[in-house]
C-alpha positions in Angstrom: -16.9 83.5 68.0 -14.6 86.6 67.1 -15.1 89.9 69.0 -14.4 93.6 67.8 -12.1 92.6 64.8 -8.9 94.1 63.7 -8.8 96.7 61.0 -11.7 96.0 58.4 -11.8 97.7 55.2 -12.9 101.7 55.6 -15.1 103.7 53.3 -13.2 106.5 51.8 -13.6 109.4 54.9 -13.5 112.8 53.2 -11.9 115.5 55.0 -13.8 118.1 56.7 -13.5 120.5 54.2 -15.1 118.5 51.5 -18.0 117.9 53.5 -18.3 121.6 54.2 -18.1 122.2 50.0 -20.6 119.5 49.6 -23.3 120.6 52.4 -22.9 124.1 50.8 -23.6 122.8 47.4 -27.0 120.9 48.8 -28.2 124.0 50.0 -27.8 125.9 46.6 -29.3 123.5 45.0 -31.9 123.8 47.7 -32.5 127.3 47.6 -32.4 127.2 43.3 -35.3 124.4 43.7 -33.1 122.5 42.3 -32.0 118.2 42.9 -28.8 117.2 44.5 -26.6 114.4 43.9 -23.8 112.8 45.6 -20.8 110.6 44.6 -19.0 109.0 47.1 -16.9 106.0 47.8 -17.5 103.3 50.1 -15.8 99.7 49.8 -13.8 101.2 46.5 -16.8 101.2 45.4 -18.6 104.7 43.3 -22.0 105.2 45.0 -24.5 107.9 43.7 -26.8 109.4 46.1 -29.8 111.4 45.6 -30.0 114.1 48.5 -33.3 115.6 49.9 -32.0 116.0 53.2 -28.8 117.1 55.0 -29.7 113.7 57.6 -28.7 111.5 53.9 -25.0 113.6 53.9 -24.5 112.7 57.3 -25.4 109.0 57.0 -23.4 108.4 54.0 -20.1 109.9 55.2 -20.6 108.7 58.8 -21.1 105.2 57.3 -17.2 104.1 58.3 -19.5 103.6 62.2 -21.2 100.5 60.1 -17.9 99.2 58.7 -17.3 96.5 60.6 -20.8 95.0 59.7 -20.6 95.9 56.3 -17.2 94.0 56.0 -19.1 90.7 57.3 -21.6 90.9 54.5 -18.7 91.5 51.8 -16.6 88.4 53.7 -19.5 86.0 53.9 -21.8 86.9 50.9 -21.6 84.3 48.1 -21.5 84.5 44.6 -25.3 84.2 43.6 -27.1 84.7 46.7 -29.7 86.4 47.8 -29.8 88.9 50.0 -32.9 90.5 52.5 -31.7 93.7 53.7 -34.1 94.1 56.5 -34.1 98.2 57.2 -32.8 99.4 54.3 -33.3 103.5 55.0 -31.8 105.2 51.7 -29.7 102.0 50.5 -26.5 102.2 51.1 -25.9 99.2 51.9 -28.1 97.6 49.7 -25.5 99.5 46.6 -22.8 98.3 48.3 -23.5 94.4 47.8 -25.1 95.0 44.3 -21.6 97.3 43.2 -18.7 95.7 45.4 -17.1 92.4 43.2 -18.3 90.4 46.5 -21.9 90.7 45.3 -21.7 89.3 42.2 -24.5 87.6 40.9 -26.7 88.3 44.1 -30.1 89.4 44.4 -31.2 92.2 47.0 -34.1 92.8 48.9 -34.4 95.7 50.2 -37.0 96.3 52.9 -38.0 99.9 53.9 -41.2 101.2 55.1 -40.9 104.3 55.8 -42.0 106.5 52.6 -39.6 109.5 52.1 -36.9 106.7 52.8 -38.7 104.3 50.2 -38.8 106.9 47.8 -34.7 107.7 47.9 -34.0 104.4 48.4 -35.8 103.8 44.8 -34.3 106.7 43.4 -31.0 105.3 44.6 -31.3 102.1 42.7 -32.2 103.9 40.3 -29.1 106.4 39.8 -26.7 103.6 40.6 -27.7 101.5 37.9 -28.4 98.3 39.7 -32.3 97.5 39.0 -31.7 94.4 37.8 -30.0 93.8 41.3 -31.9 95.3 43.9 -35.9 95.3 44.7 -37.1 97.9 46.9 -40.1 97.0 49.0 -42.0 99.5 50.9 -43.4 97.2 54.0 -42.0 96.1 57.4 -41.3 92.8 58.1 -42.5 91.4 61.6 -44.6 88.6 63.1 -47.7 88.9 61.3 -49.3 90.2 58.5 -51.4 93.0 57.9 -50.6 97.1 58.7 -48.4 98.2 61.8 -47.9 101.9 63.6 -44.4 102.8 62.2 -43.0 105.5 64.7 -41.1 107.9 62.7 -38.3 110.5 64.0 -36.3 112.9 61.9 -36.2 113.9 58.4 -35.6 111.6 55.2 -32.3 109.7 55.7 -33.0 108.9 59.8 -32.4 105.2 60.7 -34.6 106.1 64.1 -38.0 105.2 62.9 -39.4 101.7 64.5 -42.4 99.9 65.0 -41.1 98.8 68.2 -40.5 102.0 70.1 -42.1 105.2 70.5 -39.5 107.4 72.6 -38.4 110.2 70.6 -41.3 109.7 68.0 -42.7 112.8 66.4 -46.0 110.7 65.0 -47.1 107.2 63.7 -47.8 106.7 60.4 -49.8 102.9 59.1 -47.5 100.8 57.0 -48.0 97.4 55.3 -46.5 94.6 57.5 -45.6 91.2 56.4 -43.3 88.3 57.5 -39.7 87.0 55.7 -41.5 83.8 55.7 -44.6 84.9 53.7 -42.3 87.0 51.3 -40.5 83.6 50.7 -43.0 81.6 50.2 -44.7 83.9 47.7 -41.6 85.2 45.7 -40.0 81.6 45.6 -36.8 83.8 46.4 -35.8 82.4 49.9 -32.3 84.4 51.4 -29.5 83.4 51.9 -28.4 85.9 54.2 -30.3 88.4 56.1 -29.2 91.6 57.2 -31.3 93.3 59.9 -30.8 97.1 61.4 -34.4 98.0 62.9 -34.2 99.8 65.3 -35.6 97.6 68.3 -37.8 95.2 66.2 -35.6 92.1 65.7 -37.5 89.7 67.9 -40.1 90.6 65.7 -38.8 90.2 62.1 -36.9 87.1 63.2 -40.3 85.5 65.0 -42.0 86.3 61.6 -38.9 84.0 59.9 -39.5 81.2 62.2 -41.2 78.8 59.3 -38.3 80.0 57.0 -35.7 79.2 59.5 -37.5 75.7 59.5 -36.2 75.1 55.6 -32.5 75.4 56.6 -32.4 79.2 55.4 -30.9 81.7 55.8 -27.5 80.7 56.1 -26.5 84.1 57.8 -27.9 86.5 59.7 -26.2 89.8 60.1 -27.8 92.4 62.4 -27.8 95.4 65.0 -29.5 94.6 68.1 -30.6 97.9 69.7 -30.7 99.0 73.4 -35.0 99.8 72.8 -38.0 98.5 71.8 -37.8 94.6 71.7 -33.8 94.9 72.8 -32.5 91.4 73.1 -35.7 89.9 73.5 -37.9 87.8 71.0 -41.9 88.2 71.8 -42.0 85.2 73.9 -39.4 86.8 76.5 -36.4 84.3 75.2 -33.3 85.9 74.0 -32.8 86.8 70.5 -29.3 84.9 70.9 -30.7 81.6 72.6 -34.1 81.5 70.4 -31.5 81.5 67.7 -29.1 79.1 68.7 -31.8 76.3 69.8 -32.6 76.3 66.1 -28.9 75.4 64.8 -27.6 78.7 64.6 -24.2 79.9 66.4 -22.9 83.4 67.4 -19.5 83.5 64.9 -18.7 87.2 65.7 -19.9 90.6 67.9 -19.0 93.7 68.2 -20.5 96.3 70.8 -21.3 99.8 70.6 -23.5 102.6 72.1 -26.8 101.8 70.8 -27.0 98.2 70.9 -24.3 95.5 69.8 -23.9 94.2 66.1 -24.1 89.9 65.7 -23.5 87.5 63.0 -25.2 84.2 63.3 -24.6 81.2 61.0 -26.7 78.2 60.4 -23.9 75.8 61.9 -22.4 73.3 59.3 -23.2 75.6 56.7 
């Protein structure tokens, strides 16, 4: 297991004045009524955003705090896997696997319940050119099936919504719930890796994947385990990392940081 590695690839980090000129060029194009687009670079590669709120500005050129995870999907992704990416917000990472020569030949899931975050992360797809790469899917996935209370916080672009914790929550909206396992099952599109950023709910999704994980799959899980909600714990009370482990899966790298620690997990032998 590797900890806190070396130098990995950056996105491009524009200087402050180049923010400033952009942020100033959203609100013109606020005030005129008009839509806003971003290009940006991340991984070398040319991402298009669609901006409806200064929160998606921030995320995108603060996204050099999710490098290191990013560069473990990019190392470890295959040529004609798919992908879940499990809290997908506005998509950046989802364009970064469908755009980056990594990614070639995958297929994305992208999973994103909340619905001003649904609706960019569409339009983003959408801008960028990749439908035939990346599905958008407006549910959460959990334990069970049916509708959950999704906590929401912020404006369109926030990572904070969860349907694990309620601190900080300015309302609770109803969202469709499922399971990985169901979605497999009915798709026929099992992953091959799973990424997972949700905000406190990762005992959840990952209970929910339990008869999935039975089949072998996925063959990497890539995640942010946060300090709330669930933290570290799966529903039963056993740690995310041994529930994980007891079913063939070790820790191959970790990297801590203020809200939580990010993990990669692969299915051993594979």
């Amino acid at each position: 297991m590797t900890s806190d590695p070396t130098t990995p690839s950056r996105p491009a980090a524009p200087g402050l004045g180049a923010r400033l000129t952009v942020e100033a060029g959203f609100l013109w194009s606020r005030l005129l009524g008009r839509p806003y687009q971003l290009t940006t670079v991340l991984f070398g590669c040319p991402v298009v955003l669609g901006i409806e709120a200064r929160r998606e500005i921030t995320r995108a050129y603060g996204f050099e705090l999710e490098a290191a995870l990013m560069q473990r999907l990019l190392d470890h992704v295959r040529p004609g896997d798919t992908v879940y990416d499990v809290g997908a917000n506005i998509g950046l990472i989802s364009m970064i696997l469908a755009l980056h020569p990594a990614g070639r030949g995958c297929r994305v899931h992208s999973f994103e319940p909340e619905p001003r975050n649904f609706g960019e992360l569409a339009r983003n797809i959408g801008l960028n050119g990749v439908q035939d790469r990346v599905t958008p899917h407006q549910v959460a996935l959990g334990r069970s099936e049916g509708e959950a209370a999704l906590f929401v916080r912020g404006s369109t672009g926030d990572g904070r919504h969860s349907i694990a914790e309620t601190k900080g929550a300015e309302g609770s909206i109803s969202v469709k719930l499922s399971t990985a396992t169901t979605f497999a099952q009915t798709t026929g599109q099992p992953p091959d890796v799973i990424k997972i950023d949700i905000e406190g709910a990762e005992g959840e999704m990952l209970a929910g994947a339990e008869g999935l994980i039975a089949t072998g799959r996925p063959r990497e899980i890539i995640m942010e385990v946060h300090n709330k909600g669930g933290r570290d714990l799966m529903p039963d009370g056993t740690t995310i990392d041994a529930w994980l482990k007891a079913r063939g899966y070790v820790l191959a790298w970790e990297q801590h940081r203020r809200s939580g620690v990010h993990r990669h997990y692969q299915r051993a032998g594979r």
